[in-house]
N, C-alpha and C positions, 0 to 999 in steps of 0.2 A: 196750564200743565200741572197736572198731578204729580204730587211727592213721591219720592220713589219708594223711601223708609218711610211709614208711617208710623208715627209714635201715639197717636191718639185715633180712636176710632167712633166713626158715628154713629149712636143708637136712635131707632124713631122714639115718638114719645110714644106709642102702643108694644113695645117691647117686652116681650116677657119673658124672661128666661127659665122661669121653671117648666115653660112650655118645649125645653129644648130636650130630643130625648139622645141618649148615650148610645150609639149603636158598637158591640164589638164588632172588629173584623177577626174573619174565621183564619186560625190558623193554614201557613201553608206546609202543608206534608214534603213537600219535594222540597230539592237545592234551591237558594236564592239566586236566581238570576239578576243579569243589570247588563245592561245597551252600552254596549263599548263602542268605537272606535278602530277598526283596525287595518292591516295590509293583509294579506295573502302572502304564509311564512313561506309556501313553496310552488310552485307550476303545479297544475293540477287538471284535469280533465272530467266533465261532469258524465254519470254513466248515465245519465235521463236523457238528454240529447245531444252529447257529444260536443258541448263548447268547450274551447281553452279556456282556462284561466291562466293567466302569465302569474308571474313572484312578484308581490310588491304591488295588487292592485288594492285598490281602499274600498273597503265595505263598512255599514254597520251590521255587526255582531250580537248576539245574545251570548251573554256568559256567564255560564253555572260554574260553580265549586263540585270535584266530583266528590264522592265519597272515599276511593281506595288513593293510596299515599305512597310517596316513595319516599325511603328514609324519613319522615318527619315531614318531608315536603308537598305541600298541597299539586292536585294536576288540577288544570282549567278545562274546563271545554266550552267551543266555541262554535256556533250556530250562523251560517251564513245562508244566500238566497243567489242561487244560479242566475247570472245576468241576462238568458236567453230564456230560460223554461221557469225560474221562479222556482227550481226545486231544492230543497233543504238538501246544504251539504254541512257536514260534519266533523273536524277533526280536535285535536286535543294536544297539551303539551307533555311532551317524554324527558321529564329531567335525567333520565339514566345517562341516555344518547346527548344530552341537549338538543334535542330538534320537537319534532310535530310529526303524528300520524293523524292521518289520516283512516276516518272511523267510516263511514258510510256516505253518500251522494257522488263520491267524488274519486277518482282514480288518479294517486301521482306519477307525477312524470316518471321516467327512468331518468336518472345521475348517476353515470360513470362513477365520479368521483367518490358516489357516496358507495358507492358496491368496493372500492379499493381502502378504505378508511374506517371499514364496520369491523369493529371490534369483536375480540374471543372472548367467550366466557371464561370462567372461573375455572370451569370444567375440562375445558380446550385447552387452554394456558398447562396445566396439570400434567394431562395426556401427551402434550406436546413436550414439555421439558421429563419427561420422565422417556419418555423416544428418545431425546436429543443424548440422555443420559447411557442408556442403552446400548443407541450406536456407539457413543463416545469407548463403553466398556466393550465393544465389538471392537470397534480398528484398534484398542494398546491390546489386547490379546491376541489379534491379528499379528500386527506389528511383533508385538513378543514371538509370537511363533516363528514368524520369518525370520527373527536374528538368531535363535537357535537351532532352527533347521541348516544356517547357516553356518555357523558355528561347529553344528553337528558333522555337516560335508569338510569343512575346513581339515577337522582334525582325524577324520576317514581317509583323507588325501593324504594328511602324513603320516598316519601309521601304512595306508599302502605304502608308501615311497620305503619306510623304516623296515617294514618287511623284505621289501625288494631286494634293498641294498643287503640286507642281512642275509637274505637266502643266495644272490651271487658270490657275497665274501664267503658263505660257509662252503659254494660248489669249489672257490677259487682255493681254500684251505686244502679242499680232499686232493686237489690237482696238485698241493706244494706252491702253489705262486699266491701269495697274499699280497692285494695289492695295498698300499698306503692311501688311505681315504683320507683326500686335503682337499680343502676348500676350492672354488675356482678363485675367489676374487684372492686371494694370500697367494696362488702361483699368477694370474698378473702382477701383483705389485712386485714379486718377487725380480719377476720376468725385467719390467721396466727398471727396475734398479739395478739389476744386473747389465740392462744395456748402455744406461746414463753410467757405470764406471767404464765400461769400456770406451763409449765416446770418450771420454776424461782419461783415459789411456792412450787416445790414440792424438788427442790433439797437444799432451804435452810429453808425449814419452814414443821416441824410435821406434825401428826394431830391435835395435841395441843394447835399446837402454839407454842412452845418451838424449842428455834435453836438447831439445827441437831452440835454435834460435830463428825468430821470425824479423823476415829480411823484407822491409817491406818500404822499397823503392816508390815513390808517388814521383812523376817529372813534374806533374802540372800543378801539386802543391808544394813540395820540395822537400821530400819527406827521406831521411837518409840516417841507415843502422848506428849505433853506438859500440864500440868492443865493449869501454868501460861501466856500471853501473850507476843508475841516475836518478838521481832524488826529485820528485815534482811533488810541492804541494805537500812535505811532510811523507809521502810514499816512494819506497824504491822500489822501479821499476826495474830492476834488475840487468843484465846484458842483451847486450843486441834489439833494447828498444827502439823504438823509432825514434826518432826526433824531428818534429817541425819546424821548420823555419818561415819567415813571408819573407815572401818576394814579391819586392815591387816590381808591379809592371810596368813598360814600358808607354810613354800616352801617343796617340795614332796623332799623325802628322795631318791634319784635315784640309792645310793649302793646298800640301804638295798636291792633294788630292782634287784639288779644283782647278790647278795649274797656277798658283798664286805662288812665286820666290819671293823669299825673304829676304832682303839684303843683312848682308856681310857687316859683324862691327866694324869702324875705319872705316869704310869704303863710303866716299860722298856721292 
């Protein structure tokens, strides 16, 4: 078995080396290519004759360096061969997007996902917040207007009213009867205080005039008038209070009730 590294090499003995001649190779004008390895970055469709290509199948590749740059960033392009027809399909990488176009042999799938994820321009973003800005200064002028057109009727409702009342008091002057302009709610309160003294007149004061003494007979608790005045608790209750008393009740006889006699002390 042969070495795999060789370190020394055999020459014949007819060997000449001045007879060896230098050939250059010719420059190449186009990008450097080199045979890569790769999958299929997306689903894809050949337009020569209509085979799938599923995401993720492996091929060998050809890949060139292109010439135009994004940011600084080099694009690849990659050279594949249709599984069915042998036709050159072609796409490249998009560092803007992160993904892969597709340049020629070949038709990508549709992806929902990627139609709902595709970014706006520079341009878009712009137009778009400068609208957003727009409306924003449409609805507080809106808004504004609405609270002062409201404002505006608010205080048209009270100068009517203030008219109103002015031109009935000046008809009501020419007649001699001016009436007295008072609030409504100052004549109810007036109202209900005026009726809470008279309740309070009538439950501690006659027709006489003579205080009311309250005479209040309870059987079944045992509640019975006082002539004299009576202190409870630090307070005089004054005359003809009640006064409580307990009474014991009497306890229900529950033999007699069953027909059970008790015998008699004494008696054997």
């Amino acid at each position: 078995m042969s070495e795999r590294k060789v370190l020394t090499k055999y020459y014949p003995p007819d060997f000449d080396p001045s007879k060896l001649e230098r050939s250059r190779g010719g420059k190449s004008t186009g990008p450097k290519s080199t045979t890569v390895r790769l999958m299929a970055p997306f689903s894809m469709r050949c337009t020569a004759c209509g085979e799938y290509i599923y995401k993720g199948r492996k091929f060998n590749a050809r890949k060139e360096t292109a010439a135009e740059k994004y940011l600084t960033i080099p694009i690849f392009r990659f050279y594949i061969r249709c599984t069915r027809c042998s036709g050159e399909i072609v796409f490249r990488t998009d560092p803007k997007n992160m993904d892969y176009i597709a340049e020629r042999g070949a038709k990508r799938n549709f992806e929902p996902w990627r139609e709902e994820r595709t970014e706006e321009t520079d341009q878009e973003r712009l137009d778009r917040l400068e609208q957003e800005e727009l409306e924003k200064d449409a609805m507080g002028m809106l808004e504004a207007k609405t609270v002062d057109a409201k404002t505006e009727m608010a205080i048209a409702d009270a100068l009517d009213e203030i008219r109103s009342r002015n031109a009935r008091n000046e008809m009501q002057a020419e007649k001699g009867d001016v009436p007295i302009v008072r609030d409504v709610r100052d004549e109810e309160r007036e109202r209900q205080e005026r009726e809470d003294e008279e309740a309070a007149k009538r439950a501690f004061e006659s027709a006489t005039g003579e205080k009311i003494r309250r005479l209040v007979v309870d059987e079944e608790v045992g509640a019975a008038p006082l002539a004299a005045p009576v202190t409870m608790g630090g307070v005089e209750l004054g005359e003809g209070a009640p006064l409580f008393k307990r009474m014991v009740k009497k306890k229900k006889d529950f033999g007699a009730a069953l027909g059970i006699k008790k015998k008699k002390p004494g008696l054997v």
